[in-house]
C-alpha positions as CSV (number, residue, x, y, z in Angstrom):
1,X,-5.6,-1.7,17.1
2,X,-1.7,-1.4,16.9
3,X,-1.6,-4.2,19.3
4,X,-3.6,-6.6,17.7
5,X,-1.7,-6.0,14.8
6,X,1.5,-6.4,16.4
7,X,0.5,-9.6,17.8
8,X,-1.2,-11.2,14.1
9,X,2.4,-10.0,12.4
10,X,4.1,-11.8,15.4
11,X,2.2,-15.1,15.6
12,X,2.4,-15.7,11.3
13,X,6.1,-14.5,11.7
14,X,6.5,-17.1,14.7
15,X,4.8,-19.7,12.8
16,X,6.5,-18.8,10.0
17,X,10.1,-19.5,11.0
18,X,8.8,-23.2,12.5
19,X,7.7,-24.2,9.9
20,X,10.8,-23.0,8.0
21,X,12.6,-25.1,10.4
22,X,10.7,-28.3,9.8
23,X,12.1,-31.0,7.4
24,X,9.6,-31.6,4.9
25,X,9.5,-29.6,1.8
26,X,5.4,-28.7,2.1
27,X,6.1,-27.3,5.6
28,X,9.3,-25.5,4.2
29,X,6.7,-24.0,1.4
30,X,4.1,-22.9,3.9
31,X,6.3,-21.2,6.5
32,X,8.3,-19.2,3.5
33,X,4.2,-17.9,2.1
34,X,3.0,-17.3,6.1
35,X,6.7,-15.0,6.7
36,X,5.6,-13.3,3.2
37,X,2.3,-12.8,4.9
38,X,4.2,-11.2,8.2
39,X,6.3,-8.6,5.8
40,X,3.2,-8.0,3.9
41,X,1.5,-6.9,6.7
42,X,4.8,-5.2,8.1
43,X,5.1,-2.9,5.4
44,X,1.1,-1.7,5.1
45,X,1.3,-1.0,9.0
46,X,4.3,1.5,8.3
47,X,1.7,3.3,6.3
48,X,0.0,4.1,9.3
49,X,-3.0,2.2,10.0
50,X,-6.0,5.4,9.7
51,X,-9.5,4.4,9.0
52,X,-11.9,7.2,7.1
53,X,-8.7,8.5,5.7
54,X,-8.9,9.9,1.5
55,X,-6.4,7.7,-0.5
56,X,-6.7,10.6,-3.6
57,X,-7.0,14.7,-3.1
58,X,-9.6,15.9,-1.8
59,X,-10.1,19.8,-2.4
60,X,-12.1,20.2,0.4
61,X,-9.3,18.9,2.6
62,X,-6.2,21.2,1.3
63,X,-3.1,19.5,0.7
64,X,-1.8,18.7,4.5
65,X,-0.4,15.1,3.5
66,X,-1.4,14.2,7.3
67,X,-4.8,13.8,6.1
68,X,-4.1,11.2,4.0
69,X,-3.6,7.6,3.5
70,X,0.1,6.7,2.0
71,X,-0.7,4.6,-1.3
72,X,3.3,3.5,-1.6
73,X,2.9,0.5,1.7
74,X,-0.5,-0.6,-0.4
75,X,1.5,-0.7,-4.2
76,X,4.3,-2.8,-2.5
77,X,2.1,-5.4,-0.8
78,X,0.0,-5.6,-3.7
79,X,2.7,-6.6,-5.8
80,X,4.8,-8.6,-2.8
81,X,1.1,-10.4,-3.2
82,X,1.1,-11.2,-6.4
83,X,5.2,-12.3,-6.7
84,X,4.5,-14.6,-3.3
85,X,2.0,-16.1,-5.3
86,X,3.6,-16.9,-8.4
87,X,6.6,-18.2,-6.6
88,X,4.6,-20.7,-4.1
89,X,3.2,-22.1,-7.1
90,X,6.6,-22.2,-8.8
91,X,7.6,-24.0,-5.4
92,X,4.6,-26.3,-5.4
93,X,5.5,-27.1,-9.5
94,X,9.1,-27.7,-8.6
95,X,7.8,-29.8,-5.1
96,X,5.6,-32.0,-7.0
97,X,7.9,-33.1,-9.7
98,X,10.7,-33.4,-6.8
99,X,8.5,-36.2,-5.1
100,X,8.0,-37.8,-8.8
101,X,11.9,-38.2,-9.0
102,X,12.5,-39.3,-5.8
103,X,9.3,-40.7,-4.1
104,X,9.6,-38.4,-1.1
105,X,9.4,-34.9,-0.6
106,X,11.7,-34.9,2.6
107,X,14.0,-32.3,2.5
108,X,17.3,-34.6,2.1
109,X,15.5,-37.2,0.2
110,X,15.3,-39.8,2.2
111,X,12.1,-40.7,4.7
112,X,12.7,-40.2,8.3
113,X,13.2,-43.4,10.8
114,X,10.6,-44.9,12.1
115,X,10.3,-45.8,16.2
């Protein structure tokens, strides 16, 4: 299971930082929400990834935090979740009324040569 999830946080990260690289503002946009997606993802795995496991006390159980799931890595992706998507769609606001101004959402404005 570890490995799988390894390998998903490696291949968004990967894709990520490509599209990062790429010189048009929608790609730009996209790799920046898929390497949200990677720390997302990140940061619930360091919560240990337990299936069956009580996220409240369970008297039955005792108190051995061991038997628990850790609710702090699921509060900060839920709310990395909800900034990434207010700030993509800040991005796509700011991305559509860029190409209104300018005619071309190429990163330095102007549209690449053609061969």
């Amino acid at each position: 299971m570890e490995l799988v999830f390894a390998a998903a946080i490696g291949v968004l990260a990967g894709s990520g930082i490509y599209l990062l690289l790429r010189p048009r503002t929608f790609q730009v946009i996209m790799g920046l929400a898929l390497l949200g997606y990677a720390v997302n993802l990140f940061i619930f795995g360091m919560g240990r990834l337990r299936s069956g496991a009580a996220p409240v006390l369970d008297p039955a159980l005792g108190a051995d935090p061991a038997l628990y799931a850790d609710p702090v890595p699921q509060a900060l992706v839920l709310t990395a979740i909800v900034i990434g998507f207010a700030t993509t769609a800040l991005f796509l606001v700011v991305l559509l009324a860029s190409r209104g101004l300018t005619g071309t959402d190429h990163v330095d404005g102007r549209e690449p040569e053609r061969e």
